[in-house]
N, C-alpha and C positions, 0 to 999 in steps of 0.2 A: 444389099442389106444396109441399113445405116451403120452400123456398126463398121462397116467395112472388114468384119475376119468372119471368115468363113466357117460353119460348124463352129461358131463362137460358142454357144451355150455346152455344148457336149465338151471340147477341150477346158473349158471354163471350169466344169466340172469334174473333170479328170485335175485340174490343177491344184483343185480347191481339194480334192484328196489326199494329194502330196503334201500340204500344207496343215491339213487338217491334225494330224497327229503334234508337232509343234504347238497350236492352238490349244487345245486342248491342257497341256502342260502348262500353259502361260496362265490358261481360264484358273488352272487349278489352283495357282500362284496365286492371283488377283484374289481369290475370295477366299484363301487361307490369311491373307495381306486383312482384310475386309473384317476377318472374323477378331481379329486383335481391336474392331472398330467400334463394332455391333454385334449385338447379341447374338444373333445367329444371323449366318446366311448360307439360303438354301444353294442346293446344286445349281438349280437355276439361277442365278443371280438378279437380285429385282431390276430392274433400268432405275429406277428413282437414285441405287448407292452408286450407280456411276458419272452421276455428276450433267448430263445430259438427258433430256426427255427422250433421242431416239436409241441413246447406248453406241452409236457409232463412235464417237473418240472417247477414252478413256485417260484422253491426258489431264482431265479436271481432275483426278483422284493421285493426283503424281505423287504428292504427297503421304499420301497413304501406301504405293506401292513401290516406292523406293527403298532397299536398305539401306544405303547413305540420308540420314533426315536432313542434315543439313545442309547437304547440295542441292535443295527449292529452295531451303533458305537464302541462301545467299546467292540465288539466280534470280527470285522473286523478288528480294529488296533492290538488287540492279536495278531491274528491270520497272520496278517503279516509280525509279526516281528520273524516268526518260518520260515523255509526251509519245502521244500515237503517231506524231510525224517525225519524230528522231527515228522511232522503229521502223518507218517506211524506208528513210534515209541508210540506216544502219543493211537493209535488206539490197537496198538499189547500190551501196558498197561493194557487198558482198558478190551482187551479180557481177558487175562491171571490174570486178580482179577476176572474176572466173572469166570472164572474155564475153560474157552476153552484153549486146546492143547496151548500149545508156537509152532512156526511155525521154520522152521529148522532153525540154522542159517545161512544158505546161501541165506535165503529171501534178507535182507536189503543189502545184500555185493552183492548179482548179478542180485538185481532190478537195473533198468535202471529210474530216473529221471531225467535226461537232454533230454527229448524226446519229443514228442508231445502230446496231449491231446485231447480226453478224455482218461483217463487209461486203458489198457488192460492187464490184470488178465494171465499168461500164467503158464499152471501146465504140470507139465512132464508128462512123461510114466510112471515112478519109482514114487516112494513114498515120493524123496528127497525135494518134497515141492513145491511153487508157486515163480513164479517172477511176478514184476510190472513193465512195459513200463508206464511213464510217463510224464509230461512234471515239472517243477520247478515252477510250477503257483504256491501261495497260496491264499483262497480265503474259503469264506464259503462253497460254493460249493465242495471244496476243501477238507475239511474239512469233509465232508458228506462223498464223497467219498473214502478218506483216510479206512474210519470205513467200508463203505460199503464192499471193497475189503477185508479187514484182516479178518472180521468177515464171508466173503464165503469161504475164504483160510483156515480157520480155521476148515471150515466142513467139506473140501477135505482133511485135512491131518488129521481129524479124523477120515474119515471113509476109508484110506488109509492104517489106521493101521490093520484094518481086513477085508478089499478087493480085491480083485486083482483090477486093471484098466477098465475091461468092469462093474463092479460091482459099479464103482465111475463115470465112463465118458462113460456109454453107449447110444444106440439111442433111448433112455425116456428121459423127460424131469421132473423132478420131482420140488412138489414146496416149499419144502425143503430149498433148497438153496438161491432161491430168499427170503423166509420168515426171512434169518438169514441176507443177508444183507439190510432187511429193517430195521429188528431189529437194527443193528448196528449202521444206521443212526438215528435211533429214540432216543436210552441208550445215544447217542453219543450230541444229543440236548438237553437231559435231563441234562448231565454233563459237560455242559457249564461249570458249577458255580466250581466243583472240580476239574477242568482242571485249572482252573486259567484262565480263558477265562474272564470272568465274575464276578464282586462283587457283591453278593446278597445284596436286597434292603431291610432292615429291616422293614422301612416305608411301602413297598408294595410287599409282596411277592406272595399273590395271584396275581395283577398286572404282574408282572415278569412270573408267572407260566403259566398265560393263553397266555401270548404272545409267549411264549418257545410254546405251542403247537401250537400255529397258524404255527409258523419255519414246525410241523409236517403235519399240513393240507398244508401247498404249497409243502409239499416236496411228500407225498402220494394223494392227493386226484383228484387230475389230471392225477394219472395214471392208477385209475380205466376205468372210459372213455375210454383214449386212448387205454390200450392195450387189452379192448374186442373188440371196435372197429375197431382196424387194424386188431384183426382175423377175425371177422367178413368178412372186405372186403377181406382180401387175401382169404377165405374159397371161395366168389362168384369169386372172379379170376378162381380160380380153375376151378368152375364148369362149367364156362360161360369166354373162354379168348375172346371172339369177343368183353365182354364191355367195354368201357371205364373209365380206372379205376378209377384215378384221383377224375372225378366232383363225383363219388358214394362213394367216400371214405371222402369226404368231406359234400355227404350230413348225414353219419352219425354221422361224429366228430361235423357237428353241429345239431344235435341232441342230440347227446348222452351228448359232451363237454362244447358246446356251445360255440364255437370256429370259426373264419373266418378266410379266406385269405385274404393280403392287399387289397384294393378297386383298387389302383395302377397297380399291377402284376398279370397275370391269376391263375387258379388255377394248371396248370401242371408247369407250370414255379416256383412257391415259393414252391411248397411241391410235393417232388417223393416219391412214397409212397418203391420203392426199393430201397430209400438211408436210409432204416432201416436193419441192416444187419440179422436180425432174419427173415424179412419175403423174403427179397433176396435169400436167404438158404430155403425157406419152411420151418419156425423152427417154430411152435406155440407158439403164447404169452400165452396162457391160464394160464398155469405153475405161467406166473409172475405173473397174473390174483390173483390167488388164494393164491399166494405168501403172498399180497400184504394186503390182509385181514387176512392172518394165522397169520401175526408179531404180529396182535394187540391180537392172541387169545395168543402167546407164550409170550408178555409182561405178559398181563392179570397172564398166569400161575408163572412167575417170581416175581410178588408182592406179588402174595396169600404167594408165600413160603419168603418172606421178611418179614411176618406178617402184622398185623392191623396198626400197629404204623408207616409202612414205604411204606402205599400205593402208596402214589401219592410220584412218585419220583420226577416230576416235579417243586414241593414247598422245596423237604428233600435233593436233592440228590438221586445218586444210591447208595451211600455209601458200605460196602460191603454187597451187592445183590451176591448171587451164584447159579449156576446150580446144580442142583441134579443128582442123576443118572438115573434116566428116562431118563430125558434131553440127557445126553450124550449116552444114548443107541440107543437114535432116530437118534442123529444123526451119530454113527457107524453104523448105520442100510443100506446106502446109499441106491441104486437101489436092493438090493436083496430081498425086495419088493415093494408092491407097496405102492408109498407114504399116501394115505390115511389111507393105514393099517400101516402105522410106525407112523402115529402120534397117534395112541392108546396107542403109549410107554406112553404116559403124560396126558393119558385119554382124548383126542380130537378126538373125532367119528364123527363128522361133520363139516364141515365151518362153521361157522356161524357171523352174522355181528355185533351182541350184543354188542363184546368188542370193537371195530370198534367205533359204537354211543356214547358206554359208555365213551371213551376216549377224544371226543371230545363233550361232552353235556358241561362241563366248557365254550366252545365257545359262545352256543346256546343265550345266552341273549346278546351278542355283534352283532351275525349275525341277529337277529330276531329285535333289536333297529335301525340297522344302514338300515334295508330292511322299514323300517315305516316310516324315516327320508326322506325329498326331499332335493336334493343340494343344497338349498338357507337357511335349516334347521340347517346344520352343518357348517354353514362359520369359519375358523379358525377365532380366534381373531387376530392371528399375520398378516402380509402383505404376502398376495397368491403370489406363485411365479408364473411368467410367463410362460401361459399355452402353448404346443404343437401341431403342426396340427398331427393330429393321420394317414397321410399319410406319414410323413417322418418313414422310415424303420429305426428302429434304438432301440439300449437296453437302458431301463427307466435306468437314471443314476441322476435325480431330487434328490434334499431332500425329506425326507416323513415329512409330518404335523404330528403336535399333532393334536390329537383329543377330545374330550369331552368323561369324562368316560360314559360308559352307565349305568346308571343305571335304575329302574321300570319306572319312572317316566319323563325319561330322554326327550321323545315325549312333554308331559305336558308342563314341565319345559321351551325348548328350546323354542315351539309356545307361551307360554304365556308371555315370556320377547322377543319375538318380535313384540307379539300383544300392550305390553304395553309401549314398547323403540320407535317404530313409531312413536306416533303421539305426540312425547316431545322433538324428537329431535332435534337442532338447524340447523341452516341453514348453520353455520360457520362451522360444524363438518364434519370432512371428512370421513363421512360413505360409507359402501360399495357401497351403490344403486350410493352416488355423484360425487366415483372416476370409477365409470361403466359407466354413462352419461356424464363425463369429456371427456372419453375415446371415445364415442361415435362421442364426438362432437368434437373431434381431427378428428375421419376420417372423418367427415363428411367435417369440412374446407378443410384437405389434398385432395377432392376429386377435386372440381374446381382447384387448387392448379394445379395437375396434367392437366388437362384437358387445362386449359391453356398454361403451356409447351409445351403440344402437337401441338395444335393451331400455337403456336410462328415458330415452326418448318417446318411445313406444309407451314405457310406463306413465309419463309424462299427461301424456295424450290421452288416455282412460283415464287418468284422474281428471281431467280436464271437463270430459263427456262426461262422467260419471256426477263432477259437481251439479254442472249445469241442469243433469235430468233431476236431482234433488231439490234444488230451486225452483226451478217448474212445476215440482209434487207440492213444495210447501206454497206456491200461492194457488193453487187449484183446492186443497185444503183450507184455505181461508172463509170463513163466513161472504157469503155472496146476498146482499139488498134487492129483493126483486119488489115489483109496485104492484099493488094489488089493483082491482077496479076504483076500489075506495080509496080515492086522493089522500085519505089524512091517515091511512096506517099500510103502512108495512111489514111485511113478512122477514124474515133470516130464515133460509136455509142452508142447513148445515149439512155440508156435503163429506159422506166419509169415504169417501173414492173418487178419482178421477176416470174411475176406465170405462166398462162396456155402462152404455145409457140406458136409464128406467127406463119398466114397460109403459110408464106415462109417468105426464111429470105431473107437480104437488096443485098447481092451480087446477088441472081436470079434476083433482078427485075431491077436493073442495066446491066444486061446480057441481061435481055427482053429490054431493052430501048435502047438498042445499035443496036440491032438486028433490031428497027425499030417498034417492036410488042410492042402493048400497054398493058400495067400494069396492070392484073386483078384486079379487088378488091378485099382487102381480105376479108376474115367472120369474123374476129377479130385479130388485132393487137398490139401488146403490146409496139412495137418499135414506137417511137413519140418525136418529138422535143419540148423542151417547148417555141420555137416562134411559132410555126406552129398556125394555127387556127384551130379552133374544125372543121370548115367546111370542110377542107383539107382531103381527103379522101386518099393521100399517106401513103403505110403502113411504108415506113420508109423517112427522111433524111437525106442524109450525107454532113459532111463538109469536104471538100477536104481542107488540109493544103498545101500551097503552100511553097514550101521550097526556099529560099534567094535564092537571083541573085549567091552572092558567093560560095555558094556551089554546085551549078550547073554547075560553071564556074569551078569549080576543078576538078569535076566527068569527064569534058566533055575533059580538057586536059589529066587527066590519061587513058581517054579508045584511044586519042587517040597516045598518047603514047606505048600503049600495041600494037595497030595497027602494028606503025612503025618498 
């Protein structure tokens, strides 16, 4: 199998059970975090509020799910005031005190950082080492990544040194590599504080340590989920290409994630599941799967050998932490076997998720207070900022709140000084419930408000039509000049309607009157004089104008003039 572990998928998912209850707790965290942000957010959480289109890392949102607010802050303005090659530098440090290989030096001189982003890791054929294609961002993310890559590049030019190329870069997939640059990202979170990124809090160092792991649960714990899940469904692609891939691949990310697509956007339109280029390739995640959980057994192995005194490097520093030669045999080891059997170089015969919980049990009384608390439980004391509709698509860029530390009692506490702050408070105090019903009662006047505008406008527009068909009436009522046969006199007819047309009009019944024939009567007439009398049964009359003696007396010499 490429993969190289056997019954991968089945222990895979035995492990993702283990883990699954943790997650869950974390999920609950995150979007109670989420909901101080935006209006609402559902169980499922949309991918758009996590700051990523696939929802795999949730370190974009750090901000938003940290209690400490100011620990991004002052990690994020470090960390800006560096270029993307001090961050490569800062990472290739940090390898080479831990005891990994120095990387050649044609790394940093024919990496490319003026590029685009995300980074792409490119290793030769020859042994001369790795380049980085990148862009010139810096950012936490940034930062993660910087360590992630050095500390993979780091495995390939160790196990470079006693392998040929199909021995380092063949068609296995081993999880070796992903294990080191999680690693990388994790040592790399711990050494905030030695980096100069960060001044440790004397006042609160436990504080400080558990928030530095939360940085690790958004950066790890969403990628369990996703990447058994996306084997999962590329595995039914496979077997089954008639089904539809998309809505199945979504119903297990929310399952397994607990993750949705915008309510806005369908589900084939915001997520292709082959704009992942591993499963585009047919490349199983599995590898990263098991990756992903090994870092926390290779930490685990890295403190034991630090001693008692420098367990948790999260509170100490990694200060000098070193690799052993186990260590480095595993990883000279590359693909010349299989990778479950190279991690027996450091006594690790099995996956397992122990150091995984172990690592993150410091969270456990944060995720398990804030899962018992209801949102009217934890109102900030400060003034909430103005909430989001969780349909506009876009990355959380809010402030995050302070929170109420948690502690045993923290439920108790919180319901009993709101059971007892209720019924004392004065009427003049501008409490949450009085600026929520202020607020209430603003839409509630803006609604007539509107409604009336609308009204005005509407009225507006009938007067408008209504002039026009008036106008219209009064020049169809106008006297209208039609020519008769005879050149020198004209008729007026006086039109006292515009609507349905005579049963004939006034020159036929002038033509029948001459003729001798008498004037039918019509069926209805619209043509009428206003002397006439109602009893007159003529359907029209005309007034013949008689034109002046003089000008008849003019007409009569020029024609005959013309004669002559």
């Amino acid at each position: 199998m490429q993969t190289d572990w056997k019954n991968g998928y089945s222990k895979a998912q035995k492990l993702w059970a283990e883990v699954e209850p943790l997650y869950k707790k974390f999920h609950d965290y995150v979007r109670r975090r989420l909901q101080k942000v935006y209006a609402d957010v559902p169980e499922d959480i949309p991918i758009h509020l996590l700051g990523s289109p696939e929802g795999i890392d949730w370190s974009y949102i750090s901000k938003e799910a940290l209690l400490l607010e100011d620990l991004m802050k002052s990690v994020e303005s470090s960390i800006s005031q560096q270029d993307k090659k001090q961050l490569y530098i800062m990472a290739e440090k940090m390898s080479q005190d831990l005891g990994l290989p120095e990387l050649s030096h044609s790394f940093l001189e024919e990496s490319k950082f003026n590029g685009q982003c995300p980074a792409d890791v490119i290793f030769a054929c020859s042994d001369e080492g790795a380049r980085v294609m990148t862009c010139n961002a810096t950012s936490w993310i940034d930062y993660l990544e910087a360590h992630e890559n050095v500390f993979r590049a780091s495995y390939f030019t160790l196990a470079a040194r006693t392998n040929s190329y199909i021995f380092r870069h063949g068609n296995r997939y081993s999880a070796i590599p992903e294990a080191m640059s999680g690693l990388g990202a994790l040592l790399a979170t711990a050494n905030v504080v030695d980096a100069k990124l960060l001044s440790r809090d004397p006042s609160d160092p436990l504080g400080q340590a558990v928030n530095l792991r939360m940085l690790v649960a958004l950066k790890t714990l969403p990628r369990l989920p996703y990447l058994l899940g996306v084997d999962l469904c590329r595995i039914r692609d496979a077997s089954n290409p008639s089904h539809p891939l998309p809505p199945y691949c979504w119903q297990l990310r929310k399952k397994m994630q607990r993750v949705a697509p915008p309510d806005a956007l369908k589900e084939e339109e915001i997520y292709d599941l082959f704009a992942d280029r591993a499963v585009a390739s047919n490349a199983p995640r599995l590898s990263e799967f098991a990756g992903t959980i090994i870092q926390f057994q290779l930490y685990e192995y890295l403190t034991k050998l630090a001693g008692s005194s420098r367990r948790d490097l999260f509170k100490l520093g990694i200060g000098n932490l070193q690799i052993d030669d186990p260590f480095r045999s595993m990883l000279r080891a590359g693909l010349t076997q299989p990778w479950p059997e190279v991690l027996g170089e450091i006594n690790i015969t099995e996956i397992s998720t122990a150091p995984l919980l172990k690592f993150f049990k410091p969270l456990l009384p944060i995720l398990e207070d804030m899962a018992t608390l209801d949102s009217s439980d934890y109102e900030d004391e400060t003034e909430s900022p103005p909430k989001i509709e969780t349909s506009s698509v876009s990355t959380p860029t809010t402030k995050s709140i302070r929170m109420p530390k948690p502690t045993d009692s923290s439920v108790q506490s919180v319901k009993s000084a709101a059971s007892t702050a209720a019924p004392t408070a004065s009427e003049d105090t501008p409490t949450e419930s009085n600026l929520a019903n202020d607020e209430e009662n603003n839409m509630n006047t803006s609604q007539p408000t509107t409604i009336i505008a609308i009204g005005g406008i509407l009225l507006g527009v009938v007067i408008v039509v209504a002039a026009i068909f008036i106008v219209n009436r009064r020049r169809k009522s106008q006297p209208e000049l039609r020519k008769t046969s005879n050149g020198a006199q004209y008729e007026a007819v006086i039109r006292r309607s515009a609507g349905r047309p005579a049963s004939f009009s006034p020159a036929a019944a002038k033509r029948l009157s001459e003729n001798g024939n008498s004037t039918p009567k019509p069926a209805f007439s619209t043509f009428r004089s206003p002397a006439s009398s109602p009893d007159v049964e003529s359907p029209t009359e005309t007034i013949v104008l008689e034109e002046t003696e003089a000008k008849r007396t003019s007409q009569t010499s020029v024609i005959s003039n013309i004669r002559e």
